[in-house]
N, C-alpha and C positions, 0 to 999 in steps of 0.2 A: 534586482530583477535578473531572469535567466538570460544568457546570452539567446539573442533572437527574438525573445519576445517583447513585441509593440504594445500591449497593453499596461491599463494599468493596473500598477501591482495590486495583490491583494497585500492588506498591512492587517497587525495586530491590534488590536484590544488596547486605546493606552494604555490603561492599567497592566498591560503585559509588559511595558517598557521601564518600570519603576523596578532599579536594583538586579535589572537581567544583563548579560556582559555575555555574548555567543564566545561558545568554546571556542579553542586554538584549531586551526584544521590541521595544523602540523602535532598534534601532541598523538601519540603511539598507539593503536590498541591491538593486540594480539589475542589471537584465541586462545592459544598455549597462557595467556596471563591470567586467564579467565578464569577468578574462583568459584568454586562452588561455596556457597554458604549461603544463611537465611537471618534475613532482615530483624526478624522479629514487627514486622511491619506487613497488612494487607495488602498495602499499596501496591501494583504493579504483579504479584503475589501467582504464581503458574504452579499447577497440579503436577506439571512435566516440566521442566524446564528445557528439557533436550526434544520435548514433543512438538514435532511441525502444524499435526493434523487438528490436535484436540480443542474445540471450541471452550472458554472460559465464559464463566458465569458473565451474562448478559442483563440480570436485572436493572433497572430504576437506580442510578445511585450506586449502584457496583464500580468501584476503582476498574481503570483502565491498564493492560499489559503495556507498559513502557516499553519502548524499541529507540536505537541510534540507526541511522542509516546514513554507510559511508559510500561516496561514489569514487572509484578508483579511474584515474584516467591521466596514470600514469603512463611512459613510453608508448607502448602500442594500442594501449588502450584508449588511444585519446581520442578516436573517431567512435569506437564500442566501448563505453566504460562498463567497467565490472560493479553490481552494487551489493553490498554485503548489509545484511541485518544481523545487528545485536540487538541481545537485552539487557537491559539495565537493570531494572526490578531493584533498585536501590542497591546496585554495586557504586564504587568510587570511579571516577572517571578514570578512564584506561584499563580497567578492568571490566569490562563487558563483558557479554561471553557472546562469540560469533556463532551463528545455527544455520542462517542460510546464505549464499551465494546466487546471483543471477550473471547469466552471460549474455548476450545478443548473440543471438545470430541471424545476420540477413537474409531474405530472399525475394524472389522476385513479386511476390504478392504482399509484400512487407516484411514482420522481422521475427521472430519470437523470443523472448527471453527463456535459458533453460535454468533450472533451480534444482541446486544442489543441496544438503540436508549436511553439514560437518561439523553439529553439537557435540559428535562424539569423534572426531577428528577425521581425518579422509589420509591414505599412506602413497607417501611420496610427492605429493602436493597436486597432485594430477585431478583434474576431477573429468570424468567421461560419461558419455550418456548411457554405455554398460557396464559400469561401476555401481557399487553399492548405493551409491551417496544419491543419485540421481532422484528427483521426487517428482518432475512434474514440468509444465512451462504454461507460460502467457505466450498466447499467438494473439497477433495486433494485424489487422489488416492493412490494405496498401493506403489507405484514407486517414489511417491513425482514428479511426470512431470506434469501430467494433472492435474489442479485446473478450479472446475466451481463456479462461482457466482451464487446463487439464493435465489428469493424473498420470501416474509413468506406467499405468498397462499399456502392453501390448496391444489392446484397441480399446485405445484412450477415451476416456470418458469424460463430461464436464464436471467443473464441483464450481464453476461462476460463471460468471462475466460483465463486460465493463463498457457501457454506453454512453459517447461523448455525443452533449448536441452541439451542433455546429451551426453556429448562427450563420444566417444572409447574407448577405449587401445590404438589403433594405433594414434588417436588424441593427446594423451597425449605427447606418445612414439614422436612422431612429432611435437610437438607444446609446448610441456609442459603448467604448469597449466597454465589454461586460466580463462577469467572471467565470471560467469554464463552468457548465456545465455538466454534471456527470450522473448517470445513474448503476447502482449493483443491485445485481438477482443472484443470490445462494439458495443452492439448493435444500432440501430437506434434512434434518440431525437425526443421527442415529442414537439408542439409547446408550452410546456409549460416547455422546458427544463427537462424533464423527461425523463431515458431510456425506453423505448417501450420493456417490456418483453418478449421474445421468448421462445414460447412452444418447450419442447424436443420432436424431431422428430424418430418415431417409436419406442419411448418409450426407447431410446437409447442415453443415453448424449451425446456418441462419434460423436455422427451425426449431432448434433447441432452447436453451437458457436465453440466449440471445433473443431469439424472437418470442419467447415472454416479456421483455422489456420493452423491444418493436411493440408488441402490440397491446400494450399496456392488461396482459390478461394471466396473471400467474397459477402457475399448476398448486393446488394444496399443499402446504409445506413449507414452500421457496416463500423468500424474503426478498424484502426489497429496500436497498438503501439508496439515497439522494442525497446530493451535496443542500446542506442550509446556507440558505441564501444569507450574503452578509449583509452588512448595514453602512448606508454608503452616508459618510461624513467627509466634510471639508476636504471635499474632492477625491477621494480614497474608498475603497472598499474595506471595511473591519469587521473581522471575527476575533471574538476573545476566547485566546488559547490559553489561559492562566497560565503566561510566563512560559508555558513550553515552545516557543515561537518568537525568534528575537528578531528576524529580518524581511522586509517584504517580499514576495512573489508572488506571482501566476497562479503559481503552483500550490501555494497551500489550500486547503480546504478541509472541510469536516464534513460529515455523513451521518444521517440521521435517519429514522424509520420515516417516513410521511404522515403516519399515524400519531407521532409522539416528536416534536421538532425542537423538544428541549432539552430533551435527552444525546447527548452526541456519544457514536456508538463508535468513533472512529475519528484521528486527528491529527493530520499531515501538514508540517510547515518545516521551511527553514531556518539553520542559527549559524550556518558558515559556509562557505563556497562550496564545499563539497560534502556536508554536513546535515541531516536533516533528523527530527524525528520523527517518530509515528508511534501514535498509540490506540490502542483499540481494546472492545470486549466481545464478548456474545451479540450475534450469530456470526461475527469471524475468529476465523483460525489464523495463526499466523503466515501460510500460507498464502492465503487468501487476502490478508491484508497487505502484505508486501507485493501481489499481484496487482492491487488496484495502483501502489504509489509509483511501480515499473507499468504499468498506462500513463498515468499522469505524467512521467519522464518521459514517456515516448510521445507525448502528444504533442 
């Protein structure tokens, strides 16, 4: 369980814990190791593999973009950890390939993560908000509920966002600990598999993407994902992550349409202390899906 949290954990799927052994958190990966080559395999399988933006096939039964996510919190980063996504797509361990980067940064109304883009490497190790590399960030309010995605124009726009509900007292008092909550609103696809950014309306984030999910009433287009509720056994909460998920937490959870809750379109747990995976398809981006699991870390 994550340092700090009182609940209880979300755990796996038995069936996830037959012949899984969570990676080393000490074993290396570097972007520079990162090969390019192709599986011969669908699995995990990207149009782009250096592409942040581009949405992957979302049908029924479509394999999911495999992702590692390492949280660095080493030296100075041990108050703000840095969290880095790879993909895997059926490389050999230590062989990822690294694409994006998040930083925190605090402020007084809470914190935003910024998100750097270095599938195609970044010079001098520097990464800045007037640098190439720069794509975007998650801004998290001071409550840790509301999280908006947005893009690196100049009058930024949304392409999500990320709605934690926060139980009661009386919730608790009735139900006891339960498992987060969350819901995502994505925007409209373009015909080129691209989210179609959405200006903030009156200059108000709340009125935006965000208050599509407030008010449970979506503009044509936008989607809507929700964590599937798990299945509470012999004292525990379990979702079955086939084997992609070897350690309890909080924190893991799945995402699913409301429409189709069998389908899981999205799937965040851990396998070592600083170690997690995520993997996702259509209607997110990677992008987008490394947004939702830096809310989930911040909540």
């Amino acid at each position: 369980m994550e340092k700090g949290d009182h609940r209880r954990p979300l755990e796996m799927h038995e069936d996830d814990l037959h012949g899984q052994m969570p990676p080393s958190s000490n074993s290396s990966i570097s972007a520079d190791s990162a090969e390019e080559r192709s599986t011969g395999r669908d699995e995990g399988k990207e149009a782009d593999e250096t592409d942040y933006e581009t949405v992957p096939s979302g049908r029924p039964n479509d394999p999911m973009v495999q992702c590692l996510i390492v949280r660095d919190r080493s030296g100075l980063k041990r108050m703000n950890p840095e969290y880095n996504l790879y993909l895997q797509g059926g490389r050999k361990k230590g062989q990822e390939k690294l694409i994006l980067i998040a930083r925190k940064q605090a402020h007084k109304n809470g914190c935003s993560y910024h998100i750097y883009n270095v599938s195609r490497g970044h010079l001098g190790g520097r990464l800045r908000k007037k640098g190439g590399n720069y794509v975007g960030k998650l801004k998290c309010s001071g409550t840790k509920i509301e999280n908006i995605m947005y893009n690196n124009e100049e009058k930024k726009d949304e392409i999500g966002a990320v709605l934690f509900a926060k139980p009661t007292i009386m919730d608790h008092m009735r139900d006891g600990a339960q498992p987060r909550k969350l819901k995502v609103v994505l925007p409209p696809i373009d015909q080129n598999s691209i989210p179609i950014p959405q200006p903030k309306k009156f200059d108000n984030p709340y009125e935006g993407l965000l208050g599509q999910l407030q008010s449970d009433q979506l503009e044509p287009g936008c989607r809507q994902l929700e964590r599937k509720e798990p299945v509470f056994e012999n004292g525990n909460y379990r979702l079955n992550f086939h084997g992609r998920v070897t350690v309890p937490s909080v924190k893991n959870f799945q995402l699913v349409d409301p429409q189709d809750v069998s389908d899981v379109i999205c799937q965040f747990g851990k396998v070592d202390d600083d170690r997690f995976h995520l993997d996702f398809k259509g209607p997110l981006n990677p992008f987008q899906a490394f947004c939702v699991t830096l809310a989930q870390f911040n909540y």
